[in-house]
C-alpha positions as CSV (number, residue, x, y, z in Angstrom):
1,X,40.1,-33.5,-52.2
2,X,43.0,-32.3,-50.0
3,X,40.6,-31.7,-47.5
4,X,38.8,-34.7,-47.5
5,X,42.9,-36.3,-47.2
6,X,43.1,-34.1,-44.3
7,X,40.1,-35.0,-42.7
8,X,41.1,-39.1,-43.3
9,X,44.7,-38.1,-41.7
10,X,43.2,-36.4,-38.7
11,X,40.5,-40.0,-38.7
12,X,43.3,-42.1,-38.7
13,X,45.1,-40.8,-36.1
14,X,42.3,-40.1,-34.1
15,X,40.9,-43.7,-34.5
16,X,44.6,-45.1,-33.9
17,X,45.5,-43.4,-30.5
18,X,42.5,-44.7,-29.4
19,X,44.5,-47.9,-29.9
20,X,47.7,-47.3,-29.3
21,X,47.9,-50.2,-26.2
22,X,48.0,-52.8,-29.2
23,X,51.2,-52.8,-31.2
24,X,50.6,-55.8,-32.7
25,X,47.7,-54.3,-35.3
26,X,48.6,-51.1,-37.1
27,X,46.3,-49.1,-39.5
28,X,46.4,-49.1,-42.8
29,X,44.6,-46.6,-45.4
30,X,44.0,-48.5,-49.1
31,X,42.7,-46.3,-52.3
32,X,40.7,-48.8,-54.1
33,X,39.2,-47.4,-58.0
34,X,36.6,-50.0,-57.8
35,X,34.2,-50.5,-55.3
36,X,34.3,-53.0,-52.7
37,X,33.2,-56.4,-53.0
38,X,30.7,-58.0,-51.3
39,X,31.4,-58.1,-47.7
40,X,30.8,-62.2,-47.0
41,X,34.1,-63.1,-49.2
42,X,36.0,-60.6,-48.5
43,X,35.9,-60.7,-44.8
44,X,36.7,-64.4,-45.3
45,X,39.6,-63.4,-47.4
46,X,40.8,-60.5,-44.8
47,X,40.3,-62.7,-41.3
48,X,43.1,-65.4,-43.0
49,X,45.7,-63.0,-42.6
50,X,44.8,-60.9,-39.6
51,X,43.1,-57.9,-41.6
52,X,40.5,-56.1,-40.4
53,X,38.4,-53.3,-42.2
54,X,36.9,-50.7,-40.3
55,X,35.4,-48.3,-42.7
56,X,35.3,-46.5,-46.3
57,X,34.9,-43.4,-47.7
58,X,34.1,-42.6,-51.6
59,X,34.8,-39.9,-53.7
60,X,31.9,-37.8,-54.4
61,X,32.1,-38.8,-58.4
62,X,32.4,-42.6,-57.0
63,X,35.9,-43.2,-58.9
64,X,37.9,-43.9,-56.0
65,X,37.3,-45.3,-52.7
66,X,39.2,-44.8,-49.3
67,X,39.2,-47.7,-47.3
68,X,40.7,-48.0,-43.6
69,X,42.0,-51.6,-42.5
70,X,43.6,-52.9,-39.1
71,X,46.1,-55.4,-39.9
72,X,49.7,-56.7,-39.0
73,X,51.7,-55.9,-41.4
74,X,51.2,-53.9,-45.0
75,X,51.4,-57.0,-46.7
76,X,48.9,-58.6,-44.9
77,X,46.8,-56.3,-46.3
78,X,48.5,-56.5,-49.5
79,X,47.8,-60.1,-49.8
80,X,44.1,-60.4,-48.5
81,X,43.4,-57.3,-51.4
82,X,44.6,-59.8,-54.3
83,X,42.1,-62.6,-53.1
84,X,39.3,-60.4,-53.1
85,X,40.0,-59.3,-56.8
């Protein structure tokens, strides 16, 4: 597990220089013990407040996901994660 942490540290920083031009839009990593919804709601749910998810990871047992979102603020994300409950 640390390495897989690792790995999604050395992602995430990859994946952000890559946008470092835009401050507006930060990155945001989100460890979820149920999987993700379906996608049609909850992309409605995340474009209302500026989130954006770019991918997730699962743990091998399928317990826990990783997920990696592009958003504004933490609570943006925050906030778009309770609608999609």
């Amino acid at each position: 597990m640390k390495s897989f942490i690792a790995a999604l540290s050395v992602l995430s920083l990859t994946v952000g220089a890559a946008h470092a031009a835009d401050s507006s839009s930060h990155r945001y990593v989100v460890e979820s013990a149920t999987p993700p919804m379906t996608r049609g709601k909850a992309k409605a749910n995340d474009e209302s407040f500026g989130v954006h998810w770019l991918r997730s990871y699962s743990t091998a047992d399928k317990t826990k996901t990783y997920s990696l979102y592009e958003a504004p603020t933490a609570d943006a994300v925050r906030r778009a994660a309770a609608l999609n409950k």
